[in-house]
Every structure is written in C-alpha cells, then in structure tokens.
C-alpha positions, 0 to 999 in steps of 0.5 A: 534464416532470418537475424531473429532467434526464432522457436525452431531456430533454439532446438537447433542451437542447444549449446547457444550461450544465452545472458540469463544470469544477467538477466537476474535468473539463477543456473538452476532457473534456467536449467528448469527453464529448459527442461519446462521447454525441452530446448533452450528457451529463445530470446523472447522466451527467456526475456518472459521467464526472467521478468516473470520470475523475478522477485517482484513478479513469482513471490518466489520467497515468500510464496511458501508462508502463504499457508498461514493465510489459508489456515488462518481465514475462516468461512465467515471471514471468506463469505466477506471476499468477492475477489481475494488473494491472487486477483488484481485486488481484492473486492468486498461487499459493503452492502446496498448492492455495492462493491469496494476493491482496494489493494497497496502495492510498492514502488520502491526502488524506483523511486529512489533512482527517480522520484518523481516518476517511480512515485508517479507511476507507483500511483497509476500501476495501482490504479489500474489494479482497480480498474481491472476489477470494474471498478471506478478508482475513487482515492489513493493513499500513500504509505512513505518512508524516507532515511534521516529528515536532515539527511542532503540525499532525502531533499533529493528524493522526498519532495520528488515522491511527494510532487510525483504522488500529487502529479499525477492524482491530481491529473486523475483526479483522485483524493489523496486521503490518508497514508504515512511519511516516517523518517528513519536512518535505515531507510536512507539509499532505500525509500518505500513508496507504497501507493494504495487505492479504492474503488466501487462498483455494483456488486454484479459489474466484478470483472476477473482476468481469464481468458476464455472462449476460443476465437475470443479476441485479445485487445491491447488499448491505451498507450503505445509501447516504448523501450521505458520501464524495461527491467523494471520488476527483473534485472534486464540490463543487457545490451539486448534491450537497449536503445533510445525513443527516436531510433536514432543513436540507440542508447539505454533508456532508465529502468524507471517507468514514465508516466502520463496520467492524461492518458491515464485519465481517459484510459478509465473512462474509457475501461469503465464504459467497456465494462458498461457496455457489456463486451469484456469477458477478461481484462488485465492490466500492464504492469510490473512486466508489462506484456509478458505479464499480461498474456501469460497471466490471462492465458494462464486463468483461461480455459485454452492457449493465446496466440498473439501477434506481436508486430500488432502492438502500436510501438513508439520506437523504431526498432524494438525487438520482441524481448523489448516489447514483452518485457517494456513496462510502458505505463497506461496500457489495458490488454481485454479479451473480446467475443468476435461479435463484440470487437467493433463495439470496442474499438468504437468506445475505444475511439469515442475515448481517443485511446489506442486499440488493437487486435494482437490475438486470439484465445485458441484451443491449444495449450500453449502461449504462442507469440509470433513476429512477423510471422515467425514464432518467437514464444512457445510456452505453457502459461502456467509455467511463466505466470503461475509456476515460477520457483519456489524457494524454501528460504532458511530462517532463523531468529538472530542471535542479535535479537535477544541483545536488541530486546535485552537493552530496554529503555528502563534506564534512560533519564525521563523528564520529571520537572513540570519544566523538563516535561514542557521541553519534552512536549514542545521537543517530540511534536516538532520531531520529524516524525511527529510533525504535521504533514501538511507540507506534503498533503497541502501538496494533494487534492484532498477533496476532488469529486467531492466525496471526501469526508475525512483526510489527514490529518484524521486518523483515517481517510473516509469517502462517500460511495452512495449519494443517496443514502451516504453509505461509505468506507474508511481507510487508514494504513499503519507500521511502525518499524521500530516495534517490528524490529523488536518483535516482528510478530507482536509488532506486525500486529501492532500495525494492524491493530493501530489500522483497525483502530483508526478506521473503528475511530472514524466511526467505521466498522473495519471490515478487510485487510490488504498489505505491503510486506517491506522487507530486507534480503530473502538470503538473509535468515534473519530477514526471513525470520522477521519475515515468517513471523509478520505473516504469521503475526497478520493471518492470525491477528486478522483471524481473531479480528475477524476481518479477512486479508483480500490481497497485498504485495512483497517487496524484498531486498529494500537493503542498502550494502549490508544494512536492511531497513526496518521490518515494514510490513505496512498494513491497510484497514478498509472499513464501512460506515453506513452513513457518512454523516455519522462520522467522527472527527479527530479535532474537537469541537467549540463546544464548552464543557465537553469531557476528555475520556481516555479509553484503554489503559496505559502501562510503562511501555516505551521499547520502541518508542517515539520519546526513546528515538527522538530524545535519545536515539534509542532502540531497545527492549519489547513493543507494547503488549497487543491485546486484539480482543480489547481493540475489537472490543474498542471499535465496537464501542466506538462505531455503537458511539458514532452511530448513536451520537456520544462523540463529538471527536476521538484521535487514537494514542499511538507515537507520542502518546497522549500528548501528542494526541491532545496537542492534534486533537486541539490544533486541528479543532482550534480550540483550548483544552484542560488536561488533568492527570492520574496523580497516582501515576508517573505524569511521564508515562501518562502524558508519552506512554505508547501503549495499545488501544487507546482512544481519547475522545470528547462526549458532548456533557448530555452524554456522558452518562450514556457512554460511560455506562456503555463501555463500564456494561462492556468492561472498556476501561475508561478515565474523565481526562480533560475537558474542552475549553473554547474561550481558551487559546491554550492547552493546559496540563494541570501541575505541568504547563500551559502551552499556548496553542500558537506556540504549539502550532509553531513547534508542530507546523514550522518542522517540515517547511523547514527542511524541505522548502 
C-alpha cells in the first residue's frame, strides 16, 4: 500500500482516528458523513466535507428560513429573475435584449487577519460570480464597517481594506461606484468587508453552472494552484495541510487568499471570449472552497457523475496532497465543461489570453464524484451529498429579554439643542462626526470612472453606469444598513435598509428593480442572534413582496462576534435599478440656477431611536426606528423617476442619518453653491433640521416647474413642503432664524474628518 489513504484503503480501516473536529465538523457531522459513504470518508473525502459543509459554504443555520423568500415572491416578481437564488448571482432583464447580473457577497474575517488581501480578494471572488454567469463585470461597490474611528487597531485594518479594494479594481479596471463605511464600536476585532458587482450581457449569452453531457470535458484554466487560502471558508488548521510555496522548509501558510488582479484581468477576457465562441456548456468559478466547491457543485447540477484527475491540476507547490489541493482557495481559477469536439478551441483562446488551462476530467454516466491521484481513487462521494445536502440546523431563537429594556430607554430624555447657537454647534458637530463625514479619503483612493460608463458615484445617493452606448439605457445601484435600528427592531429595521436602498436608487431617477443581500450576523448558538436573525429575513422577503421587486440571491455571514460581543445586526441590502436613459439622471448637488425651490417630500416626525444625533452627541442607543411605511417609498419613487423623466428636477438627496441638515449641507457642498433654508415655525427647528424619519427626499425644481411637480405629487397624495431656495451668488447656507454657515467653514468640519485620522 502506498502513504496516501486511498478510498479502498478507508473500508479497510474503520476505527482509524481522523482530525474531523479540528477540521470544524461536528460528531454528529461526521457520523452522518459516514453513514452517506458507508465507510469513514478518507483524507481528501473529509477535507471536501468539512469545507463544504462549513458555515460559509452549506447555510447550515440559516438555510431553514429560506421559506420566507419562497412565500413571499410572487409570479410577477419571478418573471423579473433570469437567474435567482441559488446560482452564482442572480440575473434580471432590463429590457432592449440585455441583461444585468449582480450579487454582494462577505469577505470579513479575512480581512481583519489581512486587509489588504482579505479585502483584495473579497473583490476578485465577486467578480468571478459575474463572470460565471456570461457576464462582463462592469462595477463594484463596497459595503464596509469598521469599530471606533479613533480606535489604533482601525488605522490598522481601514487603510488596508480600502488600499486592497482599490488595488485590485483598479488593476481590473472596474469603477468603485457606491457603497458605505460605517463606524461602530461593535465592529471593532470584526470589520465587515461586503464587495458587490455588476455585470451585463445579451439576454441569450446567460451561462448557469451544470455539468452535462457525458464524455464532456472538465477544464480548469487561470491561476496555478497553491497552499494560500487553505481553511479559508472552514477551520483546516491541521498539520495536514501545512507547508510553504517553495517546498522547502514546510511551514503554515495564512488562511488569508492572495490576490493577483493581472491575472484576474485576462482571466475575464479570456472567459468572455469562451463564452462568444460558443463552447462552454457549464462554468464555475473557484471560490470559497476552491476545487471541492467546484466539482461537487457542477456534478451536483449536472445530469451524471465527474470523474477528475487530480495530479492534472497545474500546482505552484511541491508536495501538496489532495486534501490541499481540494481544499486551497488559490485566487483566479474558473473550472468549465467542454464537448470533446470543442476542447482545442478552448485551449486556443485560452493560449491567445496567456491563461493556463487544463484537462482534469470528464462528466460520466455514474453517479458519483470521483477523484483519483495518480491513479488511485482518493474521492468517491455522491455530489449532492457535499454541495447541496449538508446539515441542516434548526437553530433555537427567541426574542432577548434585553430587548424590551434596549426599546424601553428612548431618547426622549436626552437634552437637544434649542438656541440658534446650541443648533449651530450641533450642524458643525454631526457632519464632521465619523460616521457622517465625507468619504472622499477612501473613494478618491478608487477609479471611479474607468471604461467611462459611470454617471453617477459617491458621493451621490446612488451609484449609475451606462450599459447601452447607443440608447444610454443603464442601471442604478445603492447599498444601505444602518445597524443601530436593526438592533432596535431587526424586523422594522431590516426594512428600513431596503427602504433607504430603494429610495436612493428611485432618487437617481432609476426605477428599482431586484434586490440582493449581506446577511451579517453574530453567532448562530446564540438565540438571540438568531432572533434578529429570523426577523430580518422575514422583514426583507416581505418588504420586497409589497415593493414589488424580487430577491435575486445574497449571502450569510455568521459568527461576526469578538469574545461574547455580537456586532450589530447588518443585514446589508443592495437595490439594483434601471434607467431607460442616463441622460435623465439626477444628481445629488444642486445646481447654479438662481431661483430654484428646495421641496421637502415626505413627512417628518420626532423620530430619533436609533439615531445619528442620539449616537454622536450622547452615545446613546435606545427606544424604536423610524416607522417604515413601504407604500409611501414606492410611491415616492414613482413620482421621482415620473420626475427625472419628464424633467422637474434639478437634483434630489434622500434624509436618512443626520437628517435635513446633513442633506442640505451635501446637497450644497457637492453642488458648490449657497442655499436658504426656512423651516416649519410650527414645528421644533431640532427635529426638522436632525429628525431621521423615513421617506423623505429634498429636491430642487427648477421655478418653471414647480407648478407641474407640486400638482403631480399633491394629485398622488405625496406629502411635500416649499423648504429652501438656491441661492448661487451666495457661498453660504443660510438657515432662516438659526445660522448662516459659510460653506468653507462647512467644508472643513465635512472633508477635514477623515484625513485627520487616517493620513
């Protein structure tokens, strides 16, 4: 018998003792392993199972309030979806014969252990989702949280994520067109690096990954494998899988993926043209657990079994076993399948592109998954047994006993500013906090307008790109959470998220169209994390029923914890929408045009559980969110995209933290120009000016319009106020009876924040 434990070697050796629990499995796991094989599985085998199974990979927790998105999806919101839940990313028709796919997806922990890669990576493992699907990836966004701004270990990990986003979109060529950086103290030993990205295609060029066809060729191209990445996605931190890239001198390598977005680059152009050449019947890339994933999820889709040869596999380390090479999660690979007929056209494109391809395998008319190393078989497994039939935990949840003293401590109580003085200082104090800041520190640190189809970027509401040339039709994307309400109200305040998403998207003048997720949560053993849990999704698959807009696809993280401190509930939700020609868009600034009116859509209430004031001023966190009321947003994005497309307006920013004065000081440091606020004298100029209540919108109406768009929304029944007016000659924003705020003084307290504490 050879050293390596081989299929007929595990019936042979029951009672063999094997590092499963280290490897992250549970008894119960690898019990069920071994009844699913009939024998203890061998070292490859339960290499594939454990990383397969892993949190990150089966959904294991979360998998079972998936139902919510099944009840909650009708017929009219499926015939939207080309591709949903389930697929790489999900894929929506935007009309004209095009296409869209776009998916979010969590490169956390990672990125706390090396932000630069994790973060890197994070992009480039997003990107091949799109590619997978046919697609050409067209722009990335980034969802980030980090702990305190001031915190020592946050200028450690913040200006690593951010250089490891840019790094490598920029080599790819992609605009950074939207996202978040939020600061928090419960993120702090546990930054979120969500990364999501577009793509489009012709309608009819949609690729889905299955293998079928028996004789069929399996084809890995891209990078060579290596021992970076092992344990990425599970917890493979034994001796097995340790050694070093030179085969000398064998030691641990990170867990953490290396990137090399060059290689990347071709790795595009080189799928793309595949997929124009017509000879890929399935694709999928290499991701969270790299080959394993791959193989078993392909075979899984597919009509037969695989068999795969994996002393085939182009390696870039001496002496990997085949639990290393299933497991490594080496960046920049692809895995296709091939008719026969078609394989020397693929390596020809594949050399044309410098990209390393190889034929590991075959689609067969068995059942199984096999995998054989130098000619013994190492991996005998039905494929639905590792890809699609992992556990399935019912988690206990329960509403925490804490939640009705967090709710019960509003900020009611908490002294507000009343003096036109006492209401300056708040201003100046709120938009140079951290969270309200501008970000230019981080997006100048991003091409924003490479392959020149970007329209609109941050700091707009939404991000907007340019899909057709000819007739400008485009799409529009924005990604929102604000922690702090989920923690009040995971339900309310997961619909807040997609609320705030929707509007942004409806306030570029794009109609909003699908929906895709980041579910960022604590600990699944914890009840109450699974509480919050269970309602978010609940709060999404109906607040997208009653929007009328579909969920195309998303991803869980759990355990985002540091010791016994969850972070917040983030369940980050990302709005795609379509605009049927860019040239229509709205910008957030407002314009040089004298005379034009401020109008404030919506209404605002005394709402401030939860919000930026009650955090910043006095560290508070208590009391309800906002109320959500998702008619009106619809209703509001209706009437703001009737407005981009008939021409009433002239620019419009959403209220969301901070309130209207936040709002107003962006929408006039954006646009360079001064503005006159006057406020409701019966109402509190506090809550007007801080007040974060849902669906609102300020926009300005060019004087010729007004008429028209008052008349629209008071014939719609839309709430609306003549609040300001734009002043051009003027390098202030005034605030009638409260201050008048140069804007360099403005743009100091708003830009100088950042810079200050990360250059």
């Amino acid at each position: 018998m050879t050293t390596l434990d081989t299929v007929k070697h595990a019936e042979s050796t029951p009672d063999l003792e094997q590092p499963w629990a280290e490897l992250g499995l549970k008894d119960d796991e690898y019990a069920r392993i071994r009844e699913i094989l009939g024998r203890r599985p061998t070292d490859a085998e339960l290499a594939m199972y454990s990383v397969m199974w892993s949190e990150h990979c089966s959904y294991k927790s979360s998998k079972v309030h998936w139902h919510y998105w099944k009840e909650n999806t009708t017929e009219e919101m499926r015939a939207k979806m080309l591709a949903g839940i389930g697929e790489n990313a999900g894929v929506v028709d935007i009309g004209d014969g095009w296409a869209v796919t776009f998916k979010v997806e969590s490169h956390n922990h990672p990125s706390y252990v090396e932000p630069y890669q994790g973060a890197a990576t994070g992009v480039g493992g997003i990107v091949r989702d799109i590619i997978a699907m046919g697609a050409r990836p067209l722009a990335v966004l980034d969802p980030l949280r980090f702990g305190a701004a001031d915190h020592p270990d946050t200028k450690r990990v913040l200006p690593g994520v951010v250089a490891g986003i840019g790094g490598y979109g920029n080599c790819l060529g992609l605009p950074n067109i939207g996202g978040e950086v939020v600061f928090d103290d419960t993120y702090q030993g546990n930054p979120l690096v969500n990364a999501m990205c577009i793509g489009a295609m012709r309608s009819e060029d949609l690729h889905l990954a299955h293998a079928t066809g028996v004789g069929n060729k399996v084809m890995l191209f891209g990078a060579r494998t290596g021992l970076d990445g092992i344990g990425g996605v599970s917890v493979l931190a034994s001796e097995t899988f340790s050694g070093d890239e030179s085969g000398t001198g064998r030691k641990k390598l990170p867990s953490v993926q290396v990137g090399d977005p060059f290689t990347e680059k071709v790795l595009i152009e080189c799928s793309l043209e595949l997929f124009r050449e017509g000879i890929v019947v399935g694709i999928q890339d290499l991701g969270g657990a790299g080959l394993s994933c791959a193989t078993s999820e392909l075979a899984s889709a597919g009509d037969g079994g695989m068999r795969v040869e994996l002393d085939q596999v182009p390696l870039r380390a001496e002496g990997m076993t085949p639990a290393e090479i299933l497991s490594s999660e080496s960046q920049e690979r692809m895995c296709a399948v091939v008719k026969p007929e078609d394989v020397e056209a693929f390596l020809r494109v594949c050399r044309k592109w410098d990209v390393i391809a190889t034929e590991i395998g075959e689609v067969t008319d068995g059942d199984n998954l096999v995998i054989t190393w130098h000619g013994e078989t190492v991996v005998d497994v039905p494929p639905r047994t590792v890809a699609h039939e992992g556990p399935e935990y019912h988690r206990p949840f329960a509403r925490p006993t804490e939640q009705d003293v967090l709710q019960s401590a509003t900020p009611d109580l908490l002294p507000r500013p009343s003096t036109p003085d006492e209401l300056r200082e708040t201003i100046l104090t709120m938009i140079a906090s951290p969270n309200l800041a501008s970000r230019e520190w981080v997006t100048q640190q991003y091409d924003r307008y490479v392959r020149g189809g970007t329209v609109l970027s941050q700091p707009c509401d939404s991000g907007m790109i340019r899909i057709d040339e000819e007739t400008g039709r485009g799409v529009a994307a924005a990604t929102d959470c604000n922690g702090r309400f989920v923690k009040l109200d995971p339900y309310t305040g997961t619909q807040l998220a997609l609320a705030e998403a929707y509007r942004n998207v409806a306030t570029g003048g794009a109609t909003p169209l699908a929906v895709t997720n980041c579910l960022n949560f604590g600990s699944p053993e914890d009840p109450g994390v699974m509480w919050q849990f269970e309602q978010a999704v609940k709060g999404l698959a109906e607040g997208c029923r009653e929007l009328g807009i579909p969920v195309t696809g998303g991803n869980v993280s759990f355990y985002n914890q540091t010791g016994d401190t969850a972070i917040l509930p983030t369940p980050v939700v990302g709005v795609l929408g379509v605009i049927d020609d860019v040239r229509r868009r709205i910008p957030t600034g407002i314009g040089n045009e004298a005379g034009e009116s401020l109008l404030l859509l919506g209404e605002t209430r005394d709402e401030f559980g939860g919000s930026e004031w009650a955090h910043v001023v006095h560290g508070h966190l208590g009391g309800t969110p906002p109320q959500v009321d998702l008619a009106r947003e619809k209703l509001l994005a209706d009437i703001l995209v009737a407005g981009s497309r008939d021409g009433m307006i002239s620019a419009a920013h959403d209220l969301s933290e901070g309130g209207l004065a936040q709002t107003i000081v962006e929408m006039a440091l954006i646009g360079q120009t001064g503005a006159r606020l006057v406020l409701d004298p019966d109402m509190d100029p506090f809550v007007q000016l801080f007040s974060e209540s849902a669906g609102r919108v300020l926009v300005a109406v060019p004087r010729s319009e007004e008429l028209r768009f008052t008349e629209l929304c008071g014939a719609r029944g839309l709430p609306w106020r003549k609040t300001g007016v734009v002043v051009p000659e003027s390098d202030a924003l005034e605030i009638q009876d409260v201050a008048t705020l140069p804007l360099e003084e403005l743009r100091t307290a708003w830009e100088g924040t950042l810079p200050a504490l990360f250059d």
